[in-house]
Every structure is written in C-alpha cells, then in structure tokens.
TORZATI-225828 format. One record per residue (C-alpha): y, z, x. Coordinates in steps of 0.5 Angstrom, whole numbers, padded with zeros to 4 digits, always signed. Example, Ala and Ser with C-alpha at 12.3 -4.5 7.8 and 13.67 -1.06 7.14 Angstrom:
BEGIN
-0009+0016+0025;-0002+0014+0027;
***
This chain:
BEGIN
-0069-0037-0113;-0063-0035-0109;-0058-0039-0113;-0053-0036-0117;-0055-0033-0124;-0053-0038-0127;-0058-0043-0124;-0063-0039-0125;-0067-0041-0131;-0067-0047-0127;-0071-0045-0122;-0075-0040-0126;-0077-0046-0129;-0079-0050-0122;-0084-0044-0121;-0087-0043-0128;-0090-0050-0127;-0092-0049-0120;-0095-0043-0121;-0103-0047-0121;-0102-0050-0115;-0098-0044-0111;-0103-0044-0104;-0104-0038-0102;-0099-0033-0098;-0102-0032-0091;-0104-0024-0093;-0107-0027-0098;-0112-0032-0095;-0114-0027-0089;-0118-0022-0088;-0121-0017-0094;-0121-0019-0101;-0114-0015-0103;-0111-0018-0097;-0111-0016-0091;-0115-0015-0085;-0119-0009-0086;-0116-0002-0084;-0111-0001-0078;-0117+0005-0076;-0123+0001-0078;-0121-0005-0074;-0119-0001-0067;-0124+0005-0068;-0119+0010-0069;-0120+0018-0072;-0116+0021-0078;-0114+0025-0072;-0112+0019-0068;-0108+0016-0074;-0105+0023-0075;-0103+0022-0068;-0099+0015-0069;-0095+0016-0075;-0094+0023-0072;-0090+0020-0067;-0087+0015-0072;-0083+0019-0075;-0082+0023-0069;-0079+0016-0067;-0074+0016-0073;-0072+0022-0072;-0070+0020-0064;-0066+0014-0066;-0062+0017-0073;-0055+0014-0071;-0052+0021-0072;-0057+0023-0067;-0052+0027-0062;-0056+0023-0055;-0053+0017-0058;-0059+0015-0061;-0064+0015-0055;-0070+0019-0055;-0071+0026-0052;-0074+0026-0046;-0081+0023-0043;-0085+0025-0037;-0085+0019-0033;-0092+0016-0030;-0098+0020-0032;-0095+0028-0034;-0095+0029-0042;-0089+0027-0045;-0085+0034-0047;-0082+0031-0053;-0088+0028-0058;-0095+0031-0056;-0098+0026-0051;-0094+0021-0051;-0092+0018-0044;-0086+0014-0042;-0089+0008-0037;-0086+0008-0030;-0081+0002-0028;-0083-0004-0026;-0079-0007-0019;-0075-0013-0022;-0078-0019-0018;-0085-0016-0020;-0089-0023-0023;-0093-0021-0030;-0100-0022-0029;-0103-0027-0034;-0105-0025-0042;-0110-0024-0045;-0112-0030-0050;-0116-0030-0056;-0115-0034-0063;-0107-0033-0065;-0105-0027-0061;-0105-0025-0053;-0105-0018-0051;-0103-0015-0044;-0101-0007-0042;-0094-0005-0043;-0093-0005-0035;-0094-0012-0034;-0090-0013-0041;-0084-0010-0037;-0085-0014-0031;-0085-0020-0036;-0079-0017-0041;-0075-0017-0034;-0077-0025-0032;-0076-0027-0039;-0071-0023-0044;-0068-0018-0039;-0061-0022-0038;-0055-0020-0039;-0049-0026-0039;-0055-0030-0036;-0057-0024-0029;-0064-0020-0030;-0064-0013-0032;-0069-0008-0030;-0071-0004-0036;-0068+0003-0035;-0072+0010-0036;-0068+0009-0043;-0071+0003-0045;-0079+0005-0043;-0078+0011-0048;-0076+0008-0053;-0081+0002-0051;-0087+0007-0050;-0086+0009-0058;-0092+0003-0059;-0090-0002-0065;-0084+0000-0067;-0081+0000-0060;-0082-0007-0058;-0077-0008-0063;-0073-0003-0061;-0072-0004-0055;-0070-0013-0056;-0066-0010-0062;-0061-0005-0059;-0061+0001-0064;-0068+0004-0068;-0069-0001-0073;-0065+0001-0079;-0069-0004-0084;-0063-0006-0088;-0062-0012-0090;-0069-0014-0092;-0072-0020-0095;-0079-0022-0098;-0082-0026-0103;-0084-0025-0110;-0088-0029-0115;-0086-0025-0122;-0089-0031-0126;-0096-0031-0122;-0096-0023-0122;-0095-0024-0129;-0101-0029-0131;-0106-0026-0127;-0105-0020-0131;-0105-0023-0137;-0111-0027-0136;-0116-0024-0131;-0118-0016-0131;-0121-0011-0125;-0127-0013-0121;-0133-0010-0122;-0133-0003-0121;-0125-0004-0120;-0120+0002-0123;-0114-0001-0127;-0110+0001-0122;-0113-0002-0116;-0114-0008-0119;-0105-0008-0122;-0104-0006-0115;-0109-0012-0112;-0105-0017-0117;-0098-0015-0114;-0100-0014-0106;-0102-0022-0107;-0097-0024-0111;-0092-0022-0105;-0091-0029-0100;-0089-0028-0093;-0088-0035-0091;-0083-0035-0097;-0080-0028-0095;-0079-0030-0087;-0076-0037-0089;-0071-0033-0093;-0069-0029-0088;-0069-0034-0083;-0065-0039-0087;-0060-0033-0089;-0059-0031-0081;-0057-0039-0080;-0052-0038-0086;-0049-0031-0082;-0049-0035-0076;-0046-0041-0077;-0040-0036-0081;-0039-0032-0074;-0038-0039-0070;-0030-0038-0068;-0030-0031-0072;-0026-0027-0067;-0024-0020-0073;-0029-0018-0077;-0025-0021-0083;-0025-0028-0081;-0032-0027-0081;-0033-0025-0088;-0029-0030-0090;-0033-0036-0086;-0039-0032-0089;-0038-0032-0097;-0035-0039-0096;-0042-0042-0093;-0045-0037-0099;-0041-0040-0104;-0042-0047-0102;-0049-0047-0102;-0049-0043-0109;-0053-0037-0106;-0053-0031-0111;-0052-0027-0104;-0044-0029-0105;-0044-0024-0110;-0046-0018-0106;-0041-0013-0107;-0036-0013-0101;-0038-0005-0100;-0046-0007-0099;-0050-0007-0094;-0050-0015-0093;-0044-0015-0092;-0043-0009-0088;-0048-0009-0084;-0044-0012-0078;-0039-0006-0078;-0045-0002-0077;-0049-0005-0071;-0048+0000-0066;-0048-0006-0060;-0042-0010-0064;-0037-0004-0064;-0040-0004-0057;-0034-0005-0051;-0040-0008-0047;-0043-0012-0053;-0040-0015-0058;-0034-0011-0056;-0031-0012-0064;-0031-0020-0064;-0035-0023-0068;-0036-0029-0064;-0040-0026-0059;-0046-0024-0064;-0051-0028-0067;-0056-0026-0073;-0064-0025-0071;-0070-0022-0075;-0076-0018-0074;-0080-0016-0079;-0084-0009-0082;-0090-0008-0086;-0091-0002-0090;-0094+0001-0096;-0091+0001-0103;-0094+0008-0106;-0088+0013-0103;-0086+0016-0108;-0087+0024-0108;-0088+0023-0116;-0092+0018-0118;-0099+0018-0119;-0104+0020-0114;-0107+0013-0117;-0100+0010-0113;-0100+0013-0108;-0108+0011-0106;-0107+0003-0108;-0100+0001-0109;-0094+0002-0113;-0094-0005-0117;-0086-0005-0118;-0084-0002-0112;-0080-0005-0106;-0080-0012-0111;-0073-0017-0108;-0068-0018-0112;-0070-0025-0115;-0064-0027-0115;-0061-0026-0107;-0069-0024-0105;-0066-0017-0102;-0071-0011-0102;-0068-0005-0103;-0070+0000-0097;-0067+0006-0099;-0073+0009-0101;-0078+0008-0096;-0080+0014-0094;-0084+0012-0088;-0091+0015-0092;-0097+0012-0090;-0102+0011-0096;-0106+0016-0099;-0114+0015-0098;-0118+0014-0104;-0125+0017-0101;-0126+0022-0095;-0126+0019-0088;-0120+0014-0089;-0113+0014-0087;-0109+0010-0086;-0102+0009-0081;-0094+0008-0084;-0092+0002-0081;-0092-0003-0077;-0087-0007-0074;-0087-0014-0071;-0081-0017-0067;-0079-0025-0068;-0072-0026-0065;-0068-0033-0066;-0073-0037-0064;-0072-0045-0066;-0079-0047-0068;-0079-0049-0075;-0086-0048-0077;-0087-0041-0078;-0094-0042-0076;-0093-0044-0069;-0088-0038-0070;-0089-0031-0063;-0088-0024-0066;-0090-0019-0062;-0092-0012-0063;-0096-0007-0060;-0103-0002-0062;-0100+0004-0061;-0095+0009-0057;-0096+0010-0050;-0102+0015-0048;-0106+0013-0042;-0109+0020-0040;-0110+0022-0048;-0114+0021-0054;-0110+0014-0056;-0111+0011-0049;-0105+0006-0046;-0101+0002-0051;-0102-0005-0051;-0097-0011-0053;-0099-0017-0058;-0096-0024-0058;-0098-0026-0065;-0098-0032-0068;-0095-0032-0075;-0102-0032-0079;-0104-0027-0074;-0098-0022-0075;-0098-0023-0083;-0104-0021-0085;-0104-0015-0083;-0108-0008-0086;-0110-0006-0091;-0105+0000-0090;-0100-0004-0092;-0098-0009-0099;-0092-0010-0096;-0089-0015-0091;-0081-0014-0091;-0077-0020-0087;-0071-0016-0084;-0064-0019-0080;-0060-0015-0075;-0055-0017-0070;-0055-0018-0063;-0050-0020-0058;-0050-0027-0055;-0051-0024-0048;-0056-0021-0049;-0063-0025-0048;-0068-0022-0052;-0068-0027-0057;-0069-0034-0054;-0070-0041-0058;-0077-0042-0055;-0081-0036-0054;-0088-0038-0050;-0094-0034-0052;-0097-0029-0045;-0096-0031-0039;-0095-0036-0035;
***
C-alpha cells in the first residue's frame, strides 16, 4: 500500500482478495458495537459540565504550547500544590517530587496500570528523566505542562505540545466499499449513522501504528552519521527510494520532510543542537473525532464524517491541517463527549504491538475541584486502541527527540517496580 504509484494496482489487488478474511482492527473487536468502549462520560461517570471542564482545558493547552507563544511555548503559570490554578479554572500544577523519592507500586487491572500524578513524577525521574545518562528532577515547567492530563503525558516526553504533523493510519477503501454495498443500517440505524459505523471500522490501528513505526525506523537509520540537516535528507530519500515507498516522492517543502527543521529540541543549543545524528525519531499517538468541519451536516458533526481524515493510500499520511480539535455533537440530551486523547509510545523495540506500553492520563489535574486528581495510565496496546465512542479516528504521529534524552526507552516496563 506505501509503494510508489506505480506498484499500486498491485498491492490493491492483494487487498481486494483479502478483504474476506481481514481479522478485525483492535477498535473494531473491543467494546461497543461501533467500535469503542462506550463513552469517555459514561465510562468515568462524568457530567456535561465535567466534559466541558476538560476540553475546556484542552484548548487552553493548545493555546499555551502555540510554538509562536511568546512564553516560548510553556503554559502561563499555575499555582503549586492545592491553590486554584490561575490560568484555566481549576486546574493545579502537582508539587515537585525529591529526585531520589522511589514510586509506589500501581495499581494493576486487565491491560492497564494506573497510579497518581505525583507518584508518576516520582517514576518519570527513576526511569525516563536522564538527561546524557544523569537524573533529572522534573522542573515547575514540566508539572504544568503535565498537569494538562492526556495530552500532557505527551508533551512532557516529547518536548514541544504535539503538533500532530506527520501522521500515519490505516484505511481499507475496499472493505469500506464492500460493506456499503452489500449490507445496509441496523434496526432503527439512520443512513448516516450506519455510513459512519462502515468508515470508523474500516479504519486499522494495528496497521496505522506498524506504519508509523516502520516510517520512524526509516528516519532513523537516515539520521545515523547525519551531521547537517542535508545529509540527513539525502540518506532518507535514498532509504525511501531503496524500498520503493511512495514517501519518496513527498515534496521537498512538506512536512515530511520538514518536519526536523521544525523540532523546536534540534535547533536547541542543548539538544540537537542542529546536528542530526543526536536525533532519533519516536511515536505517539492521538484519538480524535472526524465530524469537525463547521459546515458539514448536523448528521457529520453527531456520527462521523465518512471521508474525512482518510491516509493517502499511497504514503498512509493523514492530513491534519484541518483538525479543529472539536468534540462530537451529541445526538440525544444528556451526551457529551471529549475532543481528544493522546497516548505516548516512544521508541520501544517490542516488536508485537499488543505487548506494546501507551501512557496516558484521565484528565487534567483538579485535586480539590469537580474532575479530582489526574490519574496516569499504562496501557497495553488493545487497551489503548480502542478507546470511546467520542472518537472514530486513531492517528499514529512521529516526532523527534534528542538521543539524550530518555523519555523514549527500547523496553518500557508497565507500573512499578
């Protein structure tokens, strides 16, 4: 599927004739009969007014980690400890953790381990603080950007808020096809709904995550002995060429292959420091709802927009440019649903996804407010990837990240110890 153009009738063919026997996705065999876990509100037994609170702070998260944000990109201010955060309702930024405090053990349940932000911190600074191989305590920037919930977890492994750019996932156009043509709406099931239904499982997360895995493997071994960022280009459109994958014929100006350049930790005189080679390339992940656009039908907006947010066929990128970070319109009073959700992979060497760690969080930070205390989640993959019902798209995203750093570890051990 990620061959140049010319193979494509090819591999188009290979899927036609598997499309029968396709297993299903992860989403797909989780959870509620459209492919998730039943509602991030109904799961956690949250208000309207709660789930307004959290993608209230989402945005106000987004807003901080603009990179044209003249704080440099760190959020306003919090209050440290219990006091009300002054810079999004009442959100509080965790106290700092002594660097040789030891974690508590997690809590354990099917596929996923969950434990309080403090003694994340406390782990975060046993496990992926080092910086050239020495512990680091998480600064007061750091808590805050973490305090944001889901979305901080990432932000604070990654370096910059995530900007999503180069994102990957899977689509099977043939199954979509086939299953439109060839079965029809559920009892009491609208056409929208059911079109809607067809695309969210059309969608393969397994796929997506392996391509974007196999695309950071590719950058990678292209930033080995790169010491400018040319030679870096040149060893990464040469690997692209030799395996014939349609990511070599990406425009010299997109963000594929800009996307370097524009990693605020490489241009960084304590980072990357403009070299290449001190760079490796890592993935994290975003959930998200596909009905954004302000000018598509109510009926969009309520169960998904079959044709937005597709992957190229050819390179498996999905255009993000017009993720607006809106939630899904409810369909019935009483629902509502949140924008987002982010899970943070790394570079872990664990060749089957399933025994693969995501970590992710509840929601922001609130210990003395409605929300409560942020909880932070190991996941496995099939955890991870089947997320809620407020979300019919899973994006598999690679960044960068100095090699000194060591937020991205090969092997990442669930909980604690």
């Amino acid at each position: 599927m990620y061959k140049r153009s010319g193979f494509l009738a090819l591999t188009t063919v290979g899927v036609v004739l598997c499309t029968a026997g396709l297993a299903p996705s992860v989403s797909q065999a989780a959870g509620s009969a459209d492919g998730g876990s039943g509602s991030y509100a109904e799961t956690h037994g949250l208000t309207v007014d709660d789930i307004g609170h959290i993608n209230a702070l989402n945005e106000k998260a987004l807003t901080a980690g603009r990179p044209d944000d003249p704080t440099g990109g760190l959020p306003p201010s919090a209050t440290e400890s219990h006091g009300a955060s002054t810079s999004a309702d009442d959100r509080v930024t965790p106290p700092a953790e002594p660097l040789g405090s030891m974690p508590d053990a997690y809590r354990a349940r099917g596929d996923r381990a969950a434990t309080g932000i403090s003694n994340y911190i406390r782990k975060w600074q046993q496990t992926y603080s080092h910086r050239d191989g020495r512990p680091q305590q998480m600064t007061q920037a750091q808590r805050e950007q973490l305090s944001y919930g889901c979305v901080g977890v990432t932000w604070v492994n990654s370096g910059p808020y995530p900007t999503n750019k180069l994102a990957f996932a899977s689509f099977d156009e043939d199954r979509y096809k086939d299953a439109l043509e060839n079965t029809g709406p559920r009892p009491g099931e609208t056409r929208a709904e059911f079109e809607g239904r067809i695309a969210k499982q059309s969608f393969d997360e397994t796929k997506g995550f392996d391509r974007a895995r196999d695309v950071a493997s590719v950058m990678n071994k292209a930033l080995e002995n790169a010491h400018d960022e040319g030679t870096y280009l040149s060893n990464l459109k040469a690997e692209l060429t030799k395996k014939d994958d349609a990511l070599a014929g990406e425009d010299s100006r997109s963000n594929f292959y800009s996307a370097l350049r524009n990693t605020p930790s490489f241009k960084d005189r304590n980072g990357g420091n403009l070299d290449p080679s001190t760079m490796k390339a890592v993935i994290y992940s975003k959930h998200f709802w596909s009905g954004q656009d302000p000018r598509a039908s109510f009926d969009k907006r309520k169960y998904g927009d079959p044709e937005a947010f597709r992957p190229d066929r050819n390179t498996g990128l999905v255009d993000m440019s017009k993720d607006r970070n809106t939630s899904r319109s409810p369909a019935k009073p009483g629902e509502s649903y949140v924008n987002f959700d982010y899970g943070w992979f790394g570079d872990q060497k664990e060749t089957a996804p399933d025994n693969t760690i995501w970590t992710h969080a509840n929601h922001y930070h609130s210990p003395g407010g409605a929300m409560g205390p942020m909880q932070v989640y190991e996941s496995k993959f099939r955890s991870w990837s089947s997320g809620y019902t407020d979300f019919d798209r899973g994006t598999y995203v690679v960044t960068f990240i100095p090699k000194s750093w060591n937020t991205a570890p090969a092997k990442v051990k669930q909980g604690w110890p």
